[in-house]
C-alpha positions as CSV (number, residue, x, y, z in Angstrom):
1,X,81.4,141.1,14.6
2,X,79.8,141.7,17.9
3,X,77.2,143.5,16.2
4,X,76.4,140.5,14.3
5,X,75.9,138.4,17.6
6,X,73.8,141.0,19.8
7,X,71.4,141.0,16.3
8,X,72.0,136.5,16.0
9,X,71.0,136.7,20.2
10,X,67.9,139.1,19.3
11,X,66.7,137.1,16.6
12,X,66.5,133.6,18.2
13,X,64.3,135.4,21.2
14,X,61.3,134.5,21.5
15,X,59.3,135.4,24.9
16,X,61.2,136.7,28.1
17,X,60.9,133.9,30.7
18,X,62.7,135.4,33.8
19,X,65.2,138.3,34.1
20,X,68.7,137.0,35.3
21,X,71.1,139.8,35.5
22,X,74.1,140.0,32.8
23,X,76.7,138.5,35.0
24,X,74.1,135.4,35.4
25,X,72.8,135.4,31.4
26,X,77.2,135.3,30.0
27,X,77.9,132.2,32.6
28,X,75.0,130.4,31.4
29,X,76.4,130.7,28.1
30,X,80.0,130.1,29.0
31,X,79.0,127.0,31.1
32,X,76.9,125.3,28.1
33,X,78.1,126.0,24.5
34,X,75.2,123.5,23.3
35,X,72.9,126.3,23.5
36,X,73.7,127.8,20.4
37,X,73.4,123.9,19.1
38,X,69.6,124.6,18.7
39,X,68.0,124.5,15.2
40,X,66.9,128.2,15.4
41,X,70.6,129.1,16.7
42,X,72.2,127.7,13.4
43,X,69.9,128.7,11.3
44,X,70.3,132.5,12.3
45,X,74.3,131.9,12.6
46,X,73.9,130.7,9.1
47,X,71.9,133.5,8.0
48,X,74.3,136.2,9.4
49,X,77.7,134.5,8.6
50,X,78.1,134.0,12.4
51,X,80.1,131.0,13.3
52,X,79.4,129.4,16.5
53,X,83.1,129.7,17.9
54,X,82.7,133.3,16.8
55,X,79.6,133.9,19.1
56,X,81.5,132.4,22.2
57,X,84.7,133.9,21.6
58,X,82.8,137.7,21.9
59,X,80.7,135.9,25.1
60,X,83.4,134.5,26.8
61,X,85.4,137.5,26.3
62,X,82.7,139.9,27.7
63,X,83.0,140.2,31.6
64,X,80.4,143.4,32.2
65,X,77.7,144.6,30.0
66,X,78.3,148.2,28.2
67,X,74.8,148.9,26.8
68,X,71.2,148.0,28.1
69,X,71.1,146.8,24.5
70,X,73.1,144.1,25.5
71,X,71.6,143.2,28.6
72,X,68.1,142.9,26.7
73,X,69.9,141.0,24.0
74,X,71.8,138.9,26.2
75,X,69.0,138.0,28.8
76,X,67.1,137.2,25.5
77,X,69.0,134.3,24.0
78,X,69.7,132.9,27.9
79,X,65.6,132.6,27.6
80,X,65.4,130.9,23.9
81,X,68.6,129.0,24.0
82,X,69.3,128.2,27.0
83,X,68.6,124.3,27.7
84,X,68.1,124.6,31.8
85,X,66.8,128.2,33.4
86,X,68.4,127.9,36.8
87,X,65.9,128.1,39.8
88,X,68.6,127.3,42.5
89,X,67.4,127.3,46.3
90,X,69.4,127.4,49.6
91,X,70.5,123.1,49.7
92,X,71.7,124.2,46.3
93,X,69.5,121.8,44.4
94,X,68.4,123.2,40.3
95,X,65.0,122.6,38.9
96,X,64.7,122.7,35.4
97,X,62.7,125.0,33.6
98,X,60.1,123.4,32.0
99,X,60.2,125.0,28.4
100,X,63.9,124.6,28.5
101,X,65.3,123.3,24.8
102,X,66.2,119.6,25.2
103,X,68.9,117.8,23.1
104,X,68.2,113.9,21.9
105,X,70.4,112.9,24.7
106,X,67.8,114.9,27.4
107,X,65.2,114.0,25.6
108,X,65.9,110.1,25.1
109,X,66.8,110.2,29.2
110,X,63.5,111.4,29.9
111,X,61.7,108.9,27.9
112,X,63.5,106.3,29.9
113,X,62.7,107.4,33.2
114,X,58.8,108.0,32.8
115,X,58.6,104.6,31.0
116,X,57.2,101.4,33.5
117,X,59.5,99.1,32.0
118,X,61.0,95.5,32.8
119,X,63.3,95.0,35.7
120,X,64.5,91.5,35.8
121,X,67.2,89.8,37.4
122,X,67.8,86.3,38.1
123,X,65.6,84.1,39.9
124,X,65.8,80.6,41.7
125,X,63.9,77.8,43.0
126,X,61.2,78.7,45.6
127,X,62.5,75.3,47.8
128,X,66.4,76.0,46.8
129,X,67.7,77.9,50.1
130,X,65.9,75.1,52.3
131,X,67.9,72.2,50.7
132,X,71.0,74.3,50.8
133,X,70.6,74.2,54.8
134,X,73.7,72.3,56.3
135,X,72.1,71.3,59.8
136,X,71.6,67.6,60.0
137,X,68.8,65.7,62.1
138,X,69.8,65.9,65.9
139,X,67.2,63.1,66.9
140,X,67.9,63.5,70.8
141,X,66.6,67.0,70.6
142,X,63.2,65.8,69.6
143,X,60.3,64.3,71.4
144,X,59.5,60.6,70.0
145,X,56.4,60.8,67.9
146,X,53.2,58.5,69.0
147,X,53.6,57.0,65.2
148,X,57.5,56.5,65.5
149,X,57.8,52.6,64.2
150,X,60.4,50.9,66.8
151,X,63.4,49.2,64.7
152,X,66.3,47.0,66.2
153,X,68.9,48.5,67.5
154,X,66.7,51.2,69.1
155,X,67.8,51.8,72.4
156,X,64.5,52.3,74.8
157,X,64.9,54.1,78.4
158,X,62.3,53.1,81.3
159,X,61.9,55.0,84.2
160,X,60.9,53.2,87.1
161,X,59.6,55.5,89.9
162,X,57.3,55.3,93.1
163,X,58.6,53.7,96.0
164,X,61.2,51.6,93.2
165,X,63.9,53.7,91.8
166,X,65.1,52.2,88.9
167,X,66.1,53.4,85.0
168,X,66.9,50.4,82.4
169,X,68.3,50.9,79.0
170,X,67.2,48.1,76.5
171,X,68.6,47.8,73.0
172,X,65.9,46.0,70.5
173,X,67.9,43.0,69.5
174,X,68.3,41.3,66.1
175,X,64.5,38.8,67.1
176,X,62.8,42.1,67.8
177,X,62.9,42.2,71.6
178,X,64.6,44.0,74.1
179,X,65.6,41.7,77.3
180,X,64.1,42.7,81.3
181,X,65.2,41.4,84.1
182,X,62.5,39.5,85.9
183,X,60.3,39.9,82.6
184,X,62.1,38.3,80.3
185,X,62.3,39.4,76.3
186,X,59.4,41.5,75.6
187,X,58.6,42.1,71.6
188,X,58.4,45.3,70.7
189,X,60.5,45.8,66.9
190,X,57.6,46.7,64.2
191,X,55.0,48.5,66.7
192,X,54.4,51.8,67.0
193,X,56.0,53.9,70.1
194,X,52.5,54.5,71.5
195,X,51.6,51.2,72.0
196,X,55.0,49.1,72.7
197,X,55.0,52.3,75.9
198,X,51.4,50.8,76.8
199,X,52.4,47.3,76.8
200,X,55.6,48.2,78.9
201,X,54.2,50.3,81.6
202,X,51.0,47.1,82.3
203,X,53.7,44.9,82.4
204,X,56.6,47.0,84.4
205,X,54.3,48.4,86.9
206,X,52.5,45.0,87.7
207,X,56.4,43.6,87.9
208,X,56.7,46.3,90.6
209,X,53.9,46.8,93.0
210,X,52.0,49.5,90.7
211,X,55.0,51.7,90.2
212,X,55.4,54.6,87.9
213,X,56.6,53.5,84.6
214,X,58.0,56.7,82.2
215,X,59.3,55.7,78.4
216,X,61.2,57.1,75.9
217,X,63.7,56.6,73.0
218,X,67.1,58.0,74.3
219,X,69.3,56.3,70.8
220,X,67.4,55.8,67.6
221,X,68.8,52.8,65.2
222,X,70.1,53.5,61.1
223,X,67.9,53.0,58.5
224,X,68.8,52.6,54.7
225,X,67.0,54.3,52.0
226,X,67.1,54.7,48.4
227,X,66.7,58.0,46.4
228,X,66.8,58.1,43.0
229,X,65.2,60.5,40.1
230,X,66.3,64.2,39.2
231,X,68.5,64.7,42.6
232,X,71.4,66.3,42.8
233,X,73.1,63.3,45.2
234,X,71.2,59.7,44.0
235,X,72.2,56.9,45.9
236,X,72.1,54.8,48.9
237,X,71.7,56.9,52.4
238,X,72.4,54.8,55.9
239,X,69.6,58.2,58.0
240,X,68.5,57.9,61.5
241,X,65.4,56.5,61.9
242,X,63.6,59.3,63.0
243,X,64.4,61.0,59.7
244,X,61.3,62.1,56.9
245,X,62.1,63.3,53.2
246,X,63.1,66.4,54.0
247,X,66.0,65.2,56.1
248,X,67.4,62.8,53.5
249,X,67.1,65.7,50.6
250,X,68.5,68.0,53.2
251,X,71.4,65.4,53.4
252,X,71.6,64.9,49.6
253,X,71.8,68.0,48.4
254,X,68.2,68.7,47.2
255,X,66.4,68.2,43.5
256,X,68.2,69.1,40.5
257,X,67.2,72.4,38.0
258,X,63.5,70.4,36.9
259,X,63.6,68.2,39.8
260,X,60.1,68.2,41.4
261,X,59.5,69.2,44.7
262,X,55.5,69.0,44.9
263,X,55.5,65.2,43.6
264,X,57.9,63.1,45.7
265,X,56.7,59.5,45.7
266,X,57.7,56.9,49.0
267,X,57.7,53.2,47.3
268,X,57.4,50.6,50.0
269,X,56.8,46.8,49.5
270,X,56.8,47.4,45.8
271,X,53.9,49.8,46.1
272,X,53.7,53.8,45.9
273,X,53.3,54.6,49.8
274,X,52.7,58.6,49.4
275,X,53.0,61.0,47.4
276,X,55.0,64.2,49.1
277,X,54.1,67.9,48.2
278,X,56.9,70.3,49.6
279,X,55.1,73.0,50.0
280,X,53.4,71.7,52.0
281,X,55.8,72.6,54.7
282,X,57.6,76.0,52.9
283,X,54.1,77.6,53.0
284,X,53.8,76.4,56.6
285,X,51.0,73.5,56.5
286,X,53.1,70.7,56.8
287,X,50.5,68.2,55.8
288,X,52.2,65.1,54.8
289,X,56.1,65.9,55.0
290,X,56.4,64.3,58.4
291,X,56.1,60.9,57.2
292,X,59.1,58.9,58.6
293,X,61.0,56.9,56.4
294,X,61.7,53.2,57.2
295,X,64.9,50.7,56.0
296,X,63.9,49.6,51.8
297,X,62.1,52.5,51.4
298,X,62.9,54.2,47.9
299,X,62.2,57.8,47.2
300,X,61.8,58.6,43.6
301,X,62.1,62.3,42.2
302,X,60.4,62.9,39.1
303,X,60.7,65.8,36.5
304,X,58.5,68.7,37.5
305,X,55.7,69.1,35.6
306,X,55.3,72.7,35.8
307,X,58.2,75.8,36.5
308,X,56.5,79.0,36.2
309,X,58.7,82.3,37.1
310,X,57.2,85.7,38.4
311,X,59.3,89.0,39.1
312,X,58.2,92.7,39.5
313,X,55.8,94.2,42.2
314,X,55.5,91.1,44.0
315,X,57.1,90.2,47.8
316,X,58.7,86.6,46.6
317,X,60.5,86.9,43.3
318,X,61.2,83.2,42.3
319,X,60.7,80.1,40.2
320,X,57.9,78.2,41.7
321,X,56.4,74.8,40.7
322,X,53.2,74.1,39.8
323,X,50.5,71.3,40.1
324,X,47.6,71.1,37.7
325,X,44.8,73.0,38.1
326,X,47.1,75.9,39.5
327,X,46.8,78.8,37.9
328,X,48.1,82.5,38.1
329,X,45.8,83.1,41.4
330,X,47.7,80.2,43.4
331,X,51.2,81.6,41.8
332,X,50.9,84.5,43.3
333,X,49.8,83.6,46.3
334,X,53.3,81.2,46.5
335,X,54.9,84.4,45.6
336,X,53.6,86.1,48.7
337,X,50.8,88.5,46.8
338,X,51.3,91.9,45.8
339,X,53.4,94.7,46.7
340,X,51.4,97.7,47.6
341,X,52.6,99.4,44.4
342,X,51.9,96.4,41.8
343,X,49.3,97.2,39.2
344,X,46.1,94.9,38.9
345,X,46.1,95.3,35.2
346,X,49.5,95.2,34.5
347,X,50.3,91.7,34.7
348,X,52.1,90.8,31.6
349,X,52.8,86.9,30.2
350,X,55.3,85.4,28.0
351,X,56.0,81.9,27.3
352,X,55.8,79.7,24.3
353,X,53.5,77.8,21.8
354,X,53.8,74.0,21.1
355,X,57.3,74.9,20.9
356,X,56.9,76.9,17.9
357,X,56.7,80.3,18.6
358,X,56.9,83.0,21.6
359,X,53.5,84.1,22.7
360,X,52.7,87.2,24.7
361,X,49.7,88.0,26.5
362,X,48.3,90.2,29.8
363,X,46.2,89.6,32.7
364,X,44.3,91.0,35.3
365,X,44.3,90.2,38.9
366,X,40.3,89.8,39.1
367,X,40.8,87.0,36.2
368,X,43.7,85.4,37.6
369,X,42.1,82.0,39.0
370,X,41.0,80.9,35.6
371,X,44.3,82.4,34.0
372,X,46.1,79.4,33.2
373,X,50.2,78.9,32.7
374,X,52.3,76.9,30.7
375,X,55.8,75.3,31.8
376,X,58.3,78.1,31.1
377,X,56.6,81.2,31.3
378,X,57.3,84.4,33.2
379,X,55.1,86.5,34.6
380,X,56.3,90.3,35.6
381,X,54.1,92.6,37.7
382,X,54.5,95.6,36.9
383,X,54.2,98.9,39.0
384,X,51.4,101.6,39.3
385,X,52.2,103.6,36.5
386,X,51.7,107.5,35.6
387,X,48.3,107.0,33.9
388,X,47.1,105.5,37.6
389,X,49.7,108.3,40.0
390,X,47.2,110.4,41.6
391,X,49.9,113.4,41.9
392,X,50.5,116.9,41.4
393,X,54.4,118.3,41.3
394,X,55.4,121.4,43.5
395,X,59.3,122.3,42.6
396,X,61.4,125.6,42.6
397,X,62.0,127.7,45.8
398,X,59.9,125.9,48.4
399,X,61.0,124.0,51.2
400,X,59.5,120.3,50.5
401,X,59.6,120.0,46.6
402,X,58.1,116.8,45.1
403,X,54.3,115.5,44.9
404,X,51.1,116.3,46.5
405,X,47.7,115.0,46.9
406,X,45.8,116.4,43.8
407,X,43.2,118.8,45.5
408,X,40.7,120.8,43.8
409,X,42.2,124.1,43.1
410,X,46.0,125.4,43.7
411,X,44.4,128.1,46.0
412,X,43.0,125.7,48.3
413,X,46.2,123.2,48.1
414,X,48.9,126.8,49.0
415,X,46.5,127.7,51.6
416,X,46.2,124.3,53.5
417,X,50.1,124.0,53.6
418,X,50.5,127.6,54.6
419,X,47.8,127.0,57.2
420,X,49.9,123.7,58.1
421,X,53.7,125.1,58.1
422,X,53.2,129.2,57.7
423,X,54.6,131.0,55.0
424,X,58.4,129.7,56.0
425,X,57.7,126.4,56.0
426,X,56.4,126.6,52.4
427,X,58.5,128.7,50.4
428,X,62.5,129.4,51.0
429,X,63.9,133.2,51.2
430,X,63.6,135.1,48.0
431,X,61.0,134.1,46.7
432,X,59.3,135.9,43.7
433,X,55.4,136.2,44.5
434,X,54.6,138.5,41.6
435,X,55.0,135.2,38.8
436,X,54.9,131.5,38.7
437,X,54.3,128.9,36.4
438,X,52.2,125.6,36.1
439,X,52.5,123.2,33.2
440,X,49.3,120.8,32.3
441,X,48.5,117.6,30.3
442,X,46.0,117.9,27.4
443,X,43.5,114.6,27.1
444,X,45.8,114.1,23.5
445,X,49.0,114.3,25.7
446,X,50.2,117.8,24.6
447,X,51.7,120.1,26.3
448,X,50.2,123.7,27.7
449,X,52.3,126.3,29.6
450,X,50.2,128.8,31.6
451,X,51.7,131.7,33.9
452,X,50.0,133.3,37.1
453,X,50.9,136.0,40.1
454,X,51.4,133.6,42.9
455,X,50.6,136.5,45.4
456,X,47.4,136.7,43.9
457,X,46.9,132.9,44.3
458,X,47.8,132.9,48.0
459,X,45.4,135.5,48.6
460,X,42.3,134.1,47.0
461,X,42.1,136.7,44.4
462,X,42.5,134.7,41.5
463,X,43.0,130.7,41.5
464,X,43.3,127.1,39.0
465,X,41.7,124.1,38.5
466,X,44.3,121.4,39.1
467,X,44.4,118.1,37.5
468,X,46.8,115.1,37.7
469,X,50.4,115.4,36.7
470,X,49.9,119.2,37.0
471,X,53.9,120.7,37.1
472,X,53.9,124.2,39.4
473,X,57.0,126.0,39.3
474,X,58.1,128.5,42.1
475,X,60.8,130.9,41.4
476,X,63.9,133.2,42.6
477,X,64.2,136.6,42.6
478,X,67.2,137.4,41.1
C-alpha cells in the first residue's frame, strides 16, 4: 500500500517549487487533508485504487523518512497539492504561495476582496442632529439686534451716566409706552431697537444736562406663533421674542421624514413674508435664518421637493435636500466633496422612472453640474479601484511586506531600499538569495509566473521590467 502512495505522490508532481525537508513536507499534509481533494489527486487515487483515508493513514503514520525516494516523493506532492507553500518570517506571519491550488471557498474569498463593491449603511437627514439639539434660546446672553422690533411687555434698561448717576427699568405697557419720570410716557412698542435708543438718548440726555444715555433690553416679552405643515410638533408656540425659525423648530422638534428644510415660508398679515432656506446656516452662510419672528406669525412647512442620498468615498454620508436647478455638483459639495480615495468616474446612480421602473446609470465628476437627480435616488462614490492602484506587491521574508511605488525595473526598486535601510532593513535572517519569484498581469488578465536569482538582481547582473500589480515573492531557506 505505501508503494501505491509514494507512486499516487509521484504522479500528481508537477515542477519542484521549493525544497522543505521531510519533517516539513508530512505536517503539511497532516495539517490540511484537502490537499489530496484536488482534481489531479482523485483522479490518480482513482487510477491506483488508493483511497484517500488510505494515503493519510500511511502519512500520518510516517514520523522520519527511510528512503530519499521518499523525500523526493514526498516534497513532490507538498509542491502540486499543497494549497498554501509556507514562507513564514520571524513575527510569524505566512504568505501564500502564489501557484498554490485554491478550493471554491479560497477562491470565491478572493473574488470578494479584490471586488470595489457597495458599502452602505443607513443614512439620515443632513439638518436632523441640529433639530435634535436640546438648548433653548437664553435671550440675556445675546446682544439686542439693531432690527430687534420692541413689543409690550419688553422690559428696557437706561443708563444714565456723567455727572447723574441713574439706571431706570421701563416695561412697554399695554398703549405701547414705557413711563419716565420727568418725561412722561414715551412711545416706543412697534419701532425698531435702533431708533426707539436714538429717540431715548435726545430726550434723556436733554432731561439731564447732556448726560450719557446707554440702552439695552435686559427682559424680552412672549410672542405667539403658529407652525403648521410636515413637523414633527404642529401647534401653537408662546417663544421669546428674540426667537428666529430655527429656535421654534429647535423647540418643536424639527421637520418630519419629507419635511422641507430649504423652503420654510413666514406668513404675516395674510401675506408670505420670506421664504427660509436652512442651509443657509448648516453650510455656514446664514443669509436669511436670522429673521425674528413676531406674535401672528405662522410658519408653514411644506413637503420637500427633492431628497437625494449619497454614501461611499465622500466626507458627509447623508440624505440632503435639494432645490431646483441643483444637480450632482451642488450635492456633493453639501456632502463635503470627495475623500481623497473616491474615484472620479466611479460615481454610480440609481433611482426610478415615472414610477415604473428602477433606472441605473453613472457619472463623472467633470459632468457633474449638468448631471441632474430625481427625488429618491442614491448616489454611491465608489473608491480608487485596482485598474487605477499604481502598486507593486513585495511579500515573503522582508522586513516591510506590502506595496511599493511602481519604479522602472526591480533592480533599481531593491537597490534604492537597500541604499535606504541596508541589507537588514530589507530582507529578514535566512533569506534565500539564489531564487525568487514575481507573478505578472497579461493585457487579457492572465496569469504568468516567472522565476529569477535574487542575488543576481541585487547585484545588477540580471534585472525585470516591472509593471503594476506586479507580485514578488521572497523566500526562506529551509
Amino acid at each position: 500500500m505505501f508503494k501505491k502512495v509514494l507512486l499516487l505522490l509521484i504522479a500528481l508532481s508537477v515542477c519542484v517549487i521549493a525544497q522543505p525537508t521531510q519533517s516539513q513536507a508530512i505536517q503539511m499534509i497532516k495539517s490540511n487533508p484537502a490537499l489530496l481533494n484536488t482534481p489531479q489527486a482523485q483522479a490518480e487515487m482513482a487510477k491506483r485504487g488508493v483511497s484517500k483515508s488510505a494515503v493519510l493513514q500511511k502519512v500520518n503514520e510516517t514520523t522520519t523518512a527511510t528512503s530519499t525516494q521518499s523525500i523526493e516523493a514526498t516534497n513532490e506532492i507538498v509542491d502540486q497539492a499543497s494549497t498554501e507553500t509556507i514562507v513564514q518570517t520571524k513575527d510569524t506571519k505566512i504568505y501564500s504561495n502564489p501557484l498554490a491550488y485554491k478550493g471554491n471557498t479560497a477562491r470565491l474569498k478572493e473574488i470578494k476582496s479584490n471586488q470595489n463593491t457597495i458599502s452602505t449603511k443607513s443614512l439620515t437627514r443632513f439638518s436632523k442632529t441640529f433639530f435634535t439639539n436640546k438648548n433653548s434660546l437664553n435671550s440675556s446672553s445675546l446682544p439686542v439686534p439693531s432690527y430687534y422690533i420692541i413689543n409690550k411687555n419688553d422690559t428696557i434698561s437706561i443708563w444714565i451716566y456723567g455727572g447723574v448717576n441713574k439706571n431706570i427699568e421701563a416695561v412697554v405697557d399695554n398703549n405701547g409706552n414705557i413711563n419716565i419720570d420727568t418725561l412722561g410716557p414715551i412711545k416706543v412698542a412697534g419701532l425698531e431697537f435702533f431708533e426707539a435708543s436714538k429717540i431715548l438718548k435726545s430726550q434723556l440726555s436733554s432731561a439731564f444736562g447732556g448726560a450719557k444715555i446707554a440702552v439695552n433690553i435686559s427682559s424680552y416679552s412672549t410672542i405667539q406663533v403658529t407652525l403648521t405643515g410636515d413637523v414633527n410638533g404642529a401647534g401653537v408656540y408662546n417663544i421669546a421674542s428674540l426667537s428666529t425659525i430655527k429656535d421654534l423648530l429647535i423647540v418643536s422638534g424639527g421637520v418630519k421624514a419629507n419635511g422641507s428644510v430649504r423652503d420654510i415660508f413666514i406668513k404675516r398679515d395674510g401675506k408670505i413674508l420670506k421664504s427660509i432656506d436652512f442651509y443657509e446656516l448648516l453650510t455656514g452662510k446664514n443669509d436669511g435664518v436670522s429673521t425674528l419672528l413676531r406674535s401672528g406669525d405662522i410658519i408653514f412647512v411644506p413637503k420637500a421637493n427633492k431628497i437625494v442620498a449619497i454614501d461611499g468615498a465622500i466626507n458627509t454620508p447623508a440624505l440632503f435636500e435639494l432645490k431646483n436647478g441643483d444637480n450632482l455638483d451642488k450635492l456633493i459639495s453639501y456632502a463635503g466633496g470627495l475623500k481623497p480615495n473616491a474615484s472620479k468616474s466611479g460615481i454610480k446612480i440609481q433611482g426610478f422612472d415615472a414610477n415604473e421602473k428602477s433606472v441605473v446609470s453613472s457619472a463623472n465628476l467633470k459632468d457633474a453640474k449638468s448631471k441632474i437627480l430625481n427625488n429618491s435616488d442614491r448616489v454611491y462614490v465608489y473608491s480608487i479601484d485596482a485598474v487605477h492602484k499604481k502598486s507593486i506587491y513585495l511579500y515573503g521574508n522582508v522586513v516591510r511586506p506590502g506595496n511599493r511605488d511602481v519604479t522602472s525595473s526591480l533592480s533599481s526598486l531593491l537597490k534604492n531600499e537597500i541604499a535606504t535601510f541596508g541589507l537588514k532593513g530589507v530582507f529578514l535572517e535566512n533569506t534565500l538569495f539564489t531564487y525568487a519569484m514575481i507573478k505578472s498581469k497579461n493585457d487579457d488578465l492572465t496569469t504568468i509566473i516567472g522565476r529569477f536569482n535574487l542575488a543576481e538582481i541585487i547585484a545588477g547582473k540580471k534585472d525585470i521590467q516591472l509593471k503594476t500589480d506586479d507580485e514578488i515573492y521572497i523566500y526562506l531557506i529551509n
